[in-house]
C-alpha positions as CSV (number, residue, x, y, z in Angstrom):
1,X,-54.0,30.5,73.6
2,X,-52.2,33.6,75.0
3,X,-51.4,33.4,78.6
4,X,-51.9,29.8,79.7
5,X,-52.9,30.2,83.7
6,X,-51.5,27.1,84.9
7,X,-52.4,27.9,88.3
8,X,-51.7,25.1,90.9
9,X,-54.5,23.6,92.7
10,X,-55.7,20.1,94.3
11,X,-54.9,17.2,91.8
12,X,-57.6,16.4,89.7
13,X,-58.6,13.3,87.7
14,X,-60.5,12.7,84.8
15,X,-61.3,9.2,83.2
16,X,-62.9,7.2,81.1
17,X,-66.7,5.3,82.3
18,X,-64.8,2.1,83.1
19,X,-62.3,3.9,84.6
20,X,-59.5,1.8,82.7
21,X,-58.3,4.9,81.6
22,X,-57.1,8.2,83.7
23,X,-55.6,11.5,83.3
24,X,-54.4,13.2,86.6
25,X,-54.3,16.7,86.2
26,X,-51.5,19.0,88.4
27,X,-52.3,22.4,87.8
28,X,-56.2,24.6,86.3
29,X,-56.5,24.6,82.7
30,X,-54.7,27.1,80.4
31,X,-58.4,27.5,78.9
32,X,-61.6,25.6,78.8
33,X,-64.2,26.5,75.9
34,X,-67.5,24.7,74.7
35,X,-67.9,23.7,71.2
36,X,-70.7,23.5,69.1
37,X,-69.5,22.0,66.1
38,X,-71.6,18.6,64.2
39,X,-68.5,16.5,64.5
40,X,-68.4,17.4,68.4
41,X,-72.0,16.5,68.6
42,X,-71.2,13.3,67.5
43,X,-68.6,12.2,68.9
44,X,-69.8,13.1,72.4
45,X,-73.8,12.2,71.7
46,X,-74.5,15.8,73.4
47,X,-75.5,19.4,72.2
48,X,-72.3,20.6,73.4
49,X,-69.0,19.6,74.4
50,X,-66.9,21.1,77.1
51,X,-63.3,20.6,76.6
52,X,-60.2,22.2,79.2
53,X,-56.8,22.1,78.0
54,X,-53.3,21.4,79.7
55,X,-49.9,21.7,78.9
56,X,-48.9,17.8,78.1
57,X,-46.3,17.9,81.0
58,X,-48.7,19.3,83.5
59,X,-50.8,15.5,83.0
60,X,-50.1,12.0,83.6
61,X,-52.2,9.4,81.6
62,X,-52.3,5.7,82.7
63,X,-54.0,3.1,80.7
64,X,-54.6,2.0,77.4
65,X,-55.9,4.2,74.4
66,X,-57.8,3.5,70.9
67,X,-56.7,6.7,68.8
68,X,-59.4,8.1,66.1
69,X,-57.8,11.2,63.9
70,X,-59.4,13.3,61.4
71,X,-59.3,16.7,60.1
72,X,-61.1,18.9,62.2
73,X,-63.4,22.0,60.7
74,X,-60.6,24.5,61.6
75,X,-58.3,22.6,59.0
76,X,-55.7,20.5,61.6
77,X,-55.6,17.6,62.6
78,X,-57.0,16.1,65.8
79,X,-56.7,12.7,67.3
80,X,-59.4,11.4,70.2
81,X,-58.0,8.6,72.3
82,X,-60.6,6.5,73.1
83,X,-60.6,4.0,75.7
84,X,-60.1,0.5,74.6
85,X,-62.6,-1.2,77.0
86,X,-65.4,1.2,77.0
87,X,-65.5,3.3,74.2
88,X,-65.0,6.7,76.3
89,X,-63.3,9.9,74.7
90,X,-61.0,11.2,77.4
91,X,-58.8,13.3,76.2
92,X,-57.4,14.7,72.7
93,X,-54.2,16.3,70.4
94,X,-54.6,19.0,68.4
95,X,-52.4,19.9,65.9
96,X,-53.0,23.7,66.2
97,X,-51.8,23.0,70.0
98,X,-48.8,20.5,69.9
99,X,-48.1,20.9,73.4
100,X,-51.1,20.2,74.8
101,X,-53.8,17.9,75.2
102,X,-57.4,18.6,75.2
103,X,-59.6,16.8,78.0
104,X,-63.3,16.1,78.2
105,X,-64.8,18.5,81.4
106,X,-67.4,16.0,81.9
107,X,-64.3,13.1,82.4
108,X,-63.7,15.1,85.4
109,X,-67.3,14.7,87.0
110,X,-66.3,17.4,88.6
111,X,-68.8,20.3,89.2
112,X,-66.2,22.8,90.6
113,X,-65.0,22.6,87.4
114,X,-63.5,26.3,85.8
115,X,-66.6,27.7,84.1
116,X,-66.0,28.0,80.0
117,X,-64.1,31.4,78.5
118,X,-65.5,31.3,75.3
119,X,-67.9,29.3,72.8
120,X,-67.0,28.4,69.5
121,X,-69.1,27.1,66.5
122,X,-71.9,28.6,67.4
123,X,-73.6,28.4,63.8
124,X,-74.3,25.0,64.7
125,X,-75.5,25.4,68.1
126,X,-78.6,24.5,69.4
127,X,-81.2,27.4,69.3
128,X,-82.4,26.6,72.9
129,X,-79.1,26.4,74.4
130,X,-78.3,29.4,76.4
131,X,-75.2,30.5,77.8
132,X,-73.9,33.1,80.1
133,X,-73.9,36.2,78.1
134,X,-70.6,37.6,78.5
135,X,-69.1,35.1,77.3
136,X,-67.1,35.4,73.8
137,X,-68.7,33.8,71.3
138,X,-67.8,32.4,67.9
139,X,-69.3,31.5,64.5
140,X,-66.7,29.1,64.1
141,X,-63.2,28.7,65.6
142,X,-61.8,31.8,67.7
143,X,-60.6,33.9,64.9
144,X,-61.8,37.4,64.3
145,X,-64.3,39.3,66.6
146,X,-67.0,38.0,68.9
147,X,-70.1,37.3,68.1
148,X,-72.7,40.4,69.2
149,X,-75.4,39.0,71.4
């Protein structure tokens, strides 16, 4: 992304169901943005998955991982890490971000979460779903110019 925030704030934590595995968070996201995409659909069992990313030094992780990679439908390569004990996807690397690592919003339970800055994948998205309408919003990955809603 362009201008990562990296904003200080409270510490926050995100981790897995079992709670076996934990990120603790030192700073607000560089970005957050939902996805759309079949392969996030299925890997989280939702409509949409909410993800918030942080430079790699700004987060601590303690406790096991189970790493899944695959190709993601930008073209890099992205690997989940699972946790071992419980199956959760916590948090992620992706190759078109080296330095950081994706986390799942929803592993923060956290409802004062920051709100999304843009939607991607939106050819798969649910026709029900609605989102706030200034949002930026995607086709597929964030290349080229919004979508026109």
């Amino acid at each position: 992304m362009d201008t990562p925030r990296h904003t200080r704030t409270s510490v926050r934590t995100a981790a897995c169901h079992c709670g076996g595995l934990r990120l603790t968070v030192t700073c607000d996201p560089s970005w957050t943005n939902v996805c759309h995409c079949k392969a996030c659909q299925r890997r989280t069992g939702a409509v949409i998955h909410s993800g918030a990313y942080f430079l790699q030094t700004d987060v601590t992780v303690d406790g096991p991982t189970k790493t899944y990679a695959r190709p993601a439908d930008s073209g890099y390569a992205i690997a989940f890490h699972f946790c071992p004990e419980c199956g959760s996807n916590v948090y992620w690397e992706a190759s078109r971000f080296p330095r950081y690592y994706g986390v799942a919003v929803g592993a923060f339970a956290d409802s004062t979460f920051p709100l999304p800055e843009f939607s991607v994948w939106e050819e798969s998205m649910h026709p029900w779903l609605d989102l706030t309408p200034e949002m930026p919003r995607f086709a597929r990955g964030r290349v080229g110019k919004p979508l026109g809603r």
